[in-house]
C-alpha positions as CSV (number, residue, x, y, z in Angstrom):
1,X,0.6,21.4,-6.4
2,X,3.3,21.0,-4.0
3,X,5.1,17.6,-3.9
4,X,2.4,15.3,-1.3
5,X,-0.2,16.9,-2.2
6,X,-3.4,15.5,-2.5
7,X,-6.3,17.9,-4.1
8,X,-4.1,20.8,-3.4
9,X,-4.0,19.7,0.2
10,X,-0.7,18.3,2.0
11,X,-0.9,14.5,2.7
12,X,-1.2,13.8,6.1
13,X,-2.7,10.1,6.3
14,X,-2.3,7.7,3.4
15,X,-4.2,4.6,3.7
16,X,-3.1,2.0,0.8
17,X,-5.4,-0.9,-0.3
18,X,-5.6,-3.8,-2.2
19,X,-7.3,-7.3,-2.3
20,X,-6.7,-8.9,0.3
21,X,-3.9,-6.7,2.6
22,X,-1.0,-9.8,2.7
23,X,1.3,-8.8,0.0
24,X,0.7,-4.9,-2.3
25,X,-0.8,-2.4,0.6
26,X,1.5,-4.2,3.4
27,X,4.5,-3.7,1.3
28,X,3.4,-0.1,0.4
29,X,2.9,0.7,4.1
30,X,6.1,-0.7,5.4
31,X,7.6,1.0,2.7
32,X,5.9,4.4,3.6
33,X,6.5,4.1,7.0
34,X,10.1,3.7,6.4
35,X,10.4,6.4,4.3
36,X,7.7,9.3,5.9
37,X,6.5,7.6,8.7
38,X,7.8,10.8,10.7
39,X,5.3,13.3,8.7
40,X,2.6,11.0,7.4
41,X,0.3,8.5,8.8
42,X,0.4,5.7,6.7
43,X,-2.3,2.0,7.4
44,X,-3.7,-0.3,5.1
45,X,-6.5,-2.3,4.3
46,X,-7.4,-5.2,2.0
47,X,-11.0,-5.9,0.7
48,X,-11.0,-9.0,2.2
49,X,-8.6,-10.3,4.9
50,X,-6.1,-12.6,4.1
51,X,-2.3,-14.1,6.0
52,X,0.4,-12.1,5.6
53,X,2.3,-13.6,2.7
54,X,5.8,-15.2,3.6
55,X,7.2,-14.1,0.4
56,X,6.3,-10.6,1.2
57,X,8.0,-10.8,4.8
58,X,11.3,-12.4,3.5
59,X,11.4,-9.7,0.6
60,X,10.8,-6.2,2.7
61,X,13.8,-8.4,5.0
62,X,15.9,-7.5,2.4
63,X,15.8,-4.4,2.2
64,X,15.9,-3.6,5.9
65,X,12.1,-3.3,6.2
66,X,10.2,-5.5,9.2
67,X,6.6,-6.1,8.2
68,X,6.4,-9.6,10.4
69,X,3.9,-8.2,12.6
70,X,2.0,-7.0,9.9
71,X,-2.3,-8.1,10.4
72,X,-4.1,-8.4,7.4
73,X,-7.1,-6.5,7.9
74,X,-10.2,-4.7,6.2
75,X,-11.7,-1.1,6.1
76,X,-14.1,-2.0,8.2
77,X,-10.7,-3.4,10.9
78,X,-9.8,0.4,10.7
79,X,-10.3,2.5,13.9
80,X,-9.5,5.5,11.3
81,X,-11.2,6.2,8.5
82,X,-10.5,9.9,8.2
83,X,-7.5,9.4,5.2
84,X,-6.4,12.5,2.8
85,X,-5.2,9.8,0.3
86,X,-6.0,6.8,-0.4
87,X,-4.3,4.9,-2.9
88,X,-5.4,1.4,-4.5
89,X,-3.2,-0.9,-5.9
90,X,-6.0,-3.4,-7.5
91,X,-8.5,-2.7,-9.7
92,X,-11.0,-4.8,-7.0
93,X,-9.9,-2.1,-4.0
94,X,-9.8,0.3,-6.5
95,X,-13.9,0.4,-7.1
96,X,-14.6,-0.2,-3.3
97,X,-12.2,2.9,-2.8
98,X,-14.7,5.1,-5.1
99,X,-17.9,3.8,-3.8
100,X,-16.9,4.7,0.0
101,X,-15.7,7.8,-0.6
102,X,-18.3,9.1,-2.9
103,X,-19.4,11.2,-0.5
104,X,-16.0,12.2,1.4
105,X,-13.3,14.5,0.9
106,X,-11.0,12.1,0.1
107,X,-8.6,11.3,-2.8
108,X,-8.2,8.0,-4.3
109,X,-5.3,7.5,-6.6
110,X,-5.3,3.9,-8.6
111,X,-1.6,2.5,-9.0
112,X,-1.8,-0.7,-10.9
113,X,0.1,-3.2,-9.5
114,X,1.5,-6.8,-10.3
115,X,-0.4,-9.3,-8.0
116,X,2.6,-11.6,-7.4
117,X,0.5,-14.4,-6.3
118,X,-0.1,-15.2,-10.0
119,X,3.1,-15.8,-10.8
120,X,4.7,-19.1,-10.5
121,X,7.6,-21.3,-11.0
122,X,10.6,-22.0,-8.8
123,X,10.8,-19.9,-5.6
124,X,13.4,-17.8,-7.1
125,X,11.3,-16.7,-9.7
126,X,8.3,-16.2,-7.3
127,X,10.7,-13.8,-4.8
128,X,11.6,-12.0,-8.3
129,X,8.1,-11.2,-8.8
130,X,7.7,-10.0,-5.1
131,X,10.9,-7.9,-5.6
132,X,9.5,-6.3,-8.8
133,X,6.3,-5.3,-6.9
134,X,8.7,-3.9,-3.9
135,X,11.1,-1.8,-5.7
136,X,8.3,-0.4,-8.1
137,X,6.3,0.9,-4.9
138,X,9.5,1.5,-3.3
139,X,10.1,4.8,-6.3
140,X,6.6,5.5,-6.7
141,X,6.0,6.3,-2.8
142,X,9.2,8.0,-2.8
143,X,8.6,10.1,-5.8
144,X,4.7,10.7,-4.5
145,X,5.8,11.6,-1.1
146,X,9.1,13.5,-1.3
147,X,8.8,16.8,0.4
148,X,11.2,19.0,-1.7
């Protein structure tokens, strides 16, 4: 399968979920964007809408990624549905994933991923947890997308 692939297919549109679209799938689409935003569509969704988190703004800021503007929004916010690959970051988004596209052509892919919002302490060791999420997606998109 070459590298992008999706089903033997090339990945053209990417739509990345989680639970509420304010901190995981806006981090992973910013992130994609940056990255392959030239040769992929990239959106995201949450299964239920949420604010952006300030956290998640502040830590994409640091590494040269503006996701301000960011608007939570649901599957049923998209205008598109028609996605090659959608991948869930929460085991919630994960099962609504399979039961939409039961009956579609789609891939889903299931990357577990640290729901920062759990952790707490100082704000340091919030934005550490928020980091940890960032720079994990931040190799697993690249490594999933890289066009060799």
């Amino acid at each position: 399968m070459a590298p992008g692939a999706a089903g033997g297919r090339s990945v053209q549109s990417v739509l990345f979920m989680c639970a509420h679209n304010a901190v995981r799938s806006p981090m992973a689409e910013g992130i994609a964007r940056h990255y392959f935003g030239a040769s992929i569509y990239v959106a995201s969704a949450g299964v239920r809408p949420d604010e952006l988190d300030p956290f998640t703004v502040a830590v994409m800021e640091e590494i040269g990624i503006d996701v301000a503007r960011h608007r939570p929004q649901t599957l049923e916010d998209l205008e598109d549905a028609g996605f090659d690959l959608i991948v869930t970051l929460s085991p919630e988004a994960h099962h609504r994933a399979l039961e939409l596209t039961r009956t579609l052509a789609v891939d889903v892919e299931y990357w577990p991923t640290l729901d920062a919002t759990v952790v707490h302490g100082a704000r340091e060791q919030r934005l550490e947890a928020y980091r940890s999420v960032r720079d994990g997606l931040v190799e697993r998109i690249r490594q999933r997308f890289a066009r060799r």
